[in-house]
Structures are given as C-alpha cells and as structure tokens.
MILO-143434 format. One record per residue (C-alpha): residue in one letter; x, y, z negated. Coordinates in steps of 0.02 Angstrom, whole numbers, padded with zeros to 5 digits, always signed. Layout:
N
aXYZ ...
! end
This chain:
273
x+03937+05383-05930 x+03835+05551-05936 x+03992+05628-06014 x+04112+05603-05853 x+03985+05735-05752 x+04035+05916-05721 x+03927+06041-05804 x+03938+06136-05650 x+03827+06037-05526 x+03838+06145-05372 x+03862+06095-05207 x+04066+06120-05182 x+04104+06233-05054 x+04256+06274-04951 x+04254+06447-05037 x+04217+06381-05216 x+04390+06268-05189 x+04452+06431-05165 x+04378+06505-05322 x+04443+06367-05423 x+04639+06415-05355 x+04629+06590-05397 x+04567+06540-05571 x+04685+06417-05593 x+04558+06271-05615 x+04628+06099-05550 x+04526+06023-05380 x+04484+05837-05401 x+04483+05723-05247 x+04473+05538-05211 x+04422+05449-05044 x+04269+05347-05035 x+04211+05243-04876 x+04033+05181-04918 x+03878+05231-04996 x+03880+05136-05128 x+04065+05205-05189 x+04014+05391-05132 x+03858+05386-05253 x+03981+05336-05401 x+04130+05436-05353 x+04026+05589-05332 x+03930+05556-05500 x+04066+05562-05603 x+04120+05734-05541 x+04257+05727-05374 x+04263+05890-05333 x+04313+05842-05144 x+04281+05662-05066 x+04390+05613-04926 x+04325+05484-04793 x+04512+05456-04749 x+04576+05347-04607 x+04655+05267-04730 x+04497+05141-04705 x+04574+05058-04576 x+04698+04992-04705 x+04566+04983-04864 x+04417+04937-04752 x+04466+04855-04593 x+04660+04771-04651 x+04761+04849-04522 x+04943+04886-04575 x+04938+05073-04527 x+04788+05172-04502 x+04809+05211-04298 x+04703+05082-04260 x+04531+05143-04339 x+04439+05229-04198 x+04326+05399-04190 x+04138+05288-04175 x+04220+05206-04352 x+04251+05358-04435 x+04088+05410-04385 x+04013+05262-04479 x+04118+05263-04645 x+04083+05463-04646 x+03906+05447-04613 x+03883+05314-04759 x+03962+05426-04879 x+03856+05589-04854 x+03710+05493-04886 x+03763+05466-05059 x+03840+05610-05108 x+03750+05757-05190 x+03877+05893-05259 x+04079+05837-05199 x+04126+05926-05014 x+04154+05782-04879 x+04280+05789-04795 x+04313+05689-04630 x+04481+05617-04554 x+04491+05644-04364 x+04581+05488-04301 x+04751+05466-04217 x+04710+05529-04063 x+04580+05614-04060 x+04662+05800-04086 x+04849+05774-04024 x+04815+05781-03829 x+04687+05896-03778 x+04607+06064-03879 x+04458+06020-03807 x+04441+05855-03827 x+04466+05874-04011 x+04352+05996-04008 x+04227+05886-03939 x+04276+05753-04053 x+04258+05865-04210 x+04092+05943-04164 x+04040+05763-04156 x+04100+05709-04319 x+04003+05888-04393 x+03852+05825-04308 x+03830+05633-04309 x+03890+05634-04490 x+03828+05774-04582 x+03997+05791-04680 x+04072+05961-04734 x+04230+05965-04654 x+04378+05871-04544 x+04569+05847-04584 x+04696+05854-04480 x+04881+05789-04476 x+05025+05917-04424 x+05092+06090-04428 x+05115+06187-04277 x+05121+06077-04138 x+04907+06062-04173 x+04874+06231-04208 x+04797+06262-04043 x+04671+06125-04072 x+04653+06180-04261 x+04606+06352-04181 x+04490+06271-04065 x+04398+06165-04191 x+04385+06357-04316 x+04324+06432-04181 x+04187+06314-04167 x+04130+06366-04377 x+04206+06189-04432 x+04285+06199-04574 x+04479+06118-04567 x+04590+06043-04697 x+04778+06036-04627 x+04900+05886-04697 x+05067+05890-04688 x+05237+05799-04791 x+05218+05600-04753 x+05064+05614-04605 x+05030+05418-04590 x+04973+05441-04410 x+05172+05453-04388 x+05221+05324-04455 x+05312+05255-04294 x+05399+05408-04265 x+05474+05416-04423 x+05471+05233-04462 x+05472+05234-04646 x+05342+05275-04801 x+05492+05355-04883 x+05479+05532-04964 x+05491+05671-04823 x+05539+05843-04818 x+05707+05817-04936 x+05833+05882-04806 x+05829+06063-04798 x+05774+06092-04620 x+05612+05967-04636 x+05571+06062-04814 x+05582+06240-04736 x+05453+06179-04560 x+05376+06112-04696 x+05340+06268-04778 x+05347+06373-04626 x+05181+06266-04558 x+05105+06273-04708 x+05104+06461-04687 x+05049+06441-04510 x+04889+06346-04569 x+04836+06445-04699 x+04835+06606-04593 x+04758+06534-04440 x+04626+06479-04557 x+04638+06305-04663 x+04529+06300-04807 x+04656+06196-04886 x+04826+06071-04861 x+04874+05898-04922 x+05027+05877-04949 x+05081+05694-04965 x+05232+05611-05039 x+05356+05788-05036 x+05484+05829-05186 x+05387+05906-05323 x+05482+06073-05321 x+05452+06080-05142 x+05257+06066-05162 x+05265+06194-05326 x+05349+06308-05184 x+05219+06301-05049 x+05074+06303-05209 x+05133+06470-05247 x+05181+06518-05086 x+04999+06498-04997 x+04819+06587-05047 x+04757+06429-04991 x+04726+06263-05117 x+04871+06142-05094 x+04798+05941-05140 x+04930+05828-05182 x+04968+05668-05174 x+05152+05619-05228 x+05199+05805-05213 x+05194+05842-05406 x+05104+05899-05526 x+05074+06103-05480 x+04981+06057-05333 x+04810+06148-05349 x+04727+05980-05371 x+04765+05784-05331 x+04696+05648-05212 x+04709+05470-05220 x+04644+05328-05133 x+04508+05269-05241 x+04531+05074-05217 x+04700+05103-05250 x+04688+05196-05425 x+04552+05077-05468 x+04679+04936-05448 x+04568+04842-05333 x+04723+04859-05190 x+04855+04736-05305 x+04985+04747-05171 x+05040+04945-05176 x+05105+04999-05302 x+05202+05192-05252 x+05287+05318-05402 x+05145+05418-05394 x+04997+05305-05412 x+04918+05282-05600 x+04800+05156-05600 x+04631+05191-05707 x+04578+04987-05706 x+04605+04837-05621 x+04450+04793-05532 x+04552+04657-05480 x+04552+04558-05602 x+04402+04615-05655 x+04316+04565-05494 x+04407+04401-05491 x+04344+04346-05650 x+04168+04381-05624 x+04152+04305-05449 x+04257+04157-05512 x+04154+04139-05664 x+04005+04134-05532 x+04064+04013-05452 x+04076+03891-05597 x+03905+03922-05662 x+03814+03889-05477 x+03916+03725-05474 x+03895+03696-05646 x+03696+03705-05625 x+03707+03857-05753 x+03665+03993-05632 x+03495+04017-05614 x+03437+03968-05780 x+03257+03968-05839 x+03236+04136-05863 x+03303+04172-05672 x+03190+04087-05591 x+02996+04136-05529 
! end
C-alpha cells in the first residue's frame, strides 16, 4: 500500500497546481463525499479531491445533480476535510446558488470557506458568471471554473452528449476559458469536449486545465471515484476506465455474510466475549 503515496507530502496548494503545469507534471483528482473515502483517496496520493455535486446522484440517487442543496454540500464537504491531510478540497457550489445574484453567491461561498474548512469552490459557466466569480475572488476564495458538458444544464441542453463539436460552441468555449483564467481561476474542468479541442485550450491557458472526457493533454484528470472503482455498475461513458469492481466485490462479501449469520457460522467461538 505504502508504495501508492507521493514522496512529496505537502499540503497541495492552488499555486503548487500551478507549479506542476509549468513543469509539465500531470494533476491527479478524484471526488470523494465522506470521511471515510477522503482518508483513503487522499492516502494514496490525489493531488486534488473534489466534493462534487455529483453526490446528489452517487450519494442521495437523484437523476441529475440540481436537486442537492447548499446545507448538503456543506455536510459532504465538511466530512471530507476532516480526513484529508495533503490533496486541496475543493467544493461544488450548487445549482443555484451563484447563477442569480453576485452577492448571494458570495454569501453562499464565504459560507462553504467557513462552515467547511475546504480549500476552494467550483463553479459551472463561462461568462455569463464572471461577475459572481469576481465577487467570490474578491472575497480571497480561491475558484475553479468548469466548462464543456456543465451538468447543472442539463435541461437546457437536454442531452449528456459530447459538447462543444460545432464550431461556434468550441470557440465560446475557448473564448471563456480565456475569460476565467485572466479574471483569476486557479484552474478549469473541462468535461466531455473533443480531445483536440481540450489540447487547444491546455496550451492556450497559463492556467491547469483537469479533464474529464476531454483527452489526454489535459494538465491532469478527474473522475468520479465510485464510478472508476466500479461500485456505480450502471454508467459506463468512453472515457471511464474502471480500476475494480467493488461491485462485485461488495456483493460477494455482504452476500457471503449473510449466509454465515443464517447459517449459525458468523460469530464463531473465537468472536464471541
């Protein structure tokens, strides 16, 4: 196990992500939404953990992840800080919570810095939220912009399919990319673009690009980690390798718990006081 940890065992930093681009080292991330995951994740050397609103699907079983609300973000966040040591945190603000008012996202991101203890927020959009991304700089909170396939969308555009493969979406695509990185984002995901596309906007920005389904020279990769684990059995996208199948894994054990309890096996002798 001791062989999966970094040798570097530093706390990661917005500007040390930034170190890594310029040297051309790749940036590690995964999401976690509990402790216990955080602790292991971080252990075995993320570079950046994502509490992603993606919990309302992993976590909570909601189709699309508008339903998971600020006070739950709060929660999963909080629970991951506490076991993380070395890997930046990095918070999703919630559908919602940014897209009507500066301030109020403001307020909401301030309370997500404070109530959590995590390193940093992410935010879905280009230029249309820049005012609140301003805001929410302003304030010293560091920002992570997301743009490509932004789930919190999903209605507008109505599909999961690959964006940005018409020319005009590709070139606001790179054109807010741009816009973020000069008004101040310490980084962008970009999710589910044409690889060329992402190699673009990787060279094209001093900031690190973090891909997932945009190719392979993004500055570094993100997954969700109960995905890639194979413990989600029903998604199954191009761009997802899976690295087990806790699945099956899990399946077996808890079934083969199950027998022994009924079977009188479980405890034995030596499980007992």
């Amino acid at each position: 196990m001791a062989g999966y940890l970094v040798e570097d065992t530093r706390k990661v930093t917005t500007h040390r992500l930034f170190e890594m681009k310029q040297s051309g080292k790749k940036i590690a991330m995964l999401t976690s939404y509990d402790f216990s995951m955080a602790r292991i994740v971080d252990g075995a050397g993320v570079d950046v953990i994502l509490v992603g609103d993606s919990a309302s699907n992993t976590m909570a079983g909601n189709v699309t992840t508008l339903p998971i609300t600020l006070d739950q973000m709060i929660y999963h966040a909080r629970s991951v800080v506490r076991g993380v040591k070395r890997a930046l945190v990095v918070c999703d603000m919630p559908f919602g919570t940014y897209q009507i008012d500066p301030q109020d996202a403001v307020r909401n991101a301030v309370r997500i810095m404070q109530e959590t203890g995590c390193d940093a927020v992410k935010m879905e959009g280009g230029v249309e939220i820049l005012p609140a991304i301003k805001l929410i700089l302003d304030a010293g909170i560091p920002v992570c912009g997301h743009l490509g396939l932004t789930p919190q969308s999903i209605n507008k555009f109505g599909t999961y399919a690959v964006r940005a493969k018409e020319e005009n979406e590709a070139a606001k695509l790179c054109s807010d990319a741009k816009a973020l990185a000069e008004v101040g984002c310490f980084a962008i995901v970009l999710e589910k673009i044409p690889a060329k596309l992402a190699e673009k906007v990787t060279k094209s920005v001093p900031v690190p690009i973090i891909g997932i389904g945009a190719g392979g020279a993004c500055d570094g990769q993100v997954l969700v980690v109960h995905d890639m684990l194979g413990m989600n059995q029903g998604f199954s996208p191009k761009f997802l390798r899976r690295y087990a199948n806790l699945f099956e894994v899990m399946t077996d054990a808890i079934g083969q718990y199950v027998t022994d309890v009924k079977d009188g096996d479980f405890p034995n002798e030596n499980e007992q006081y």
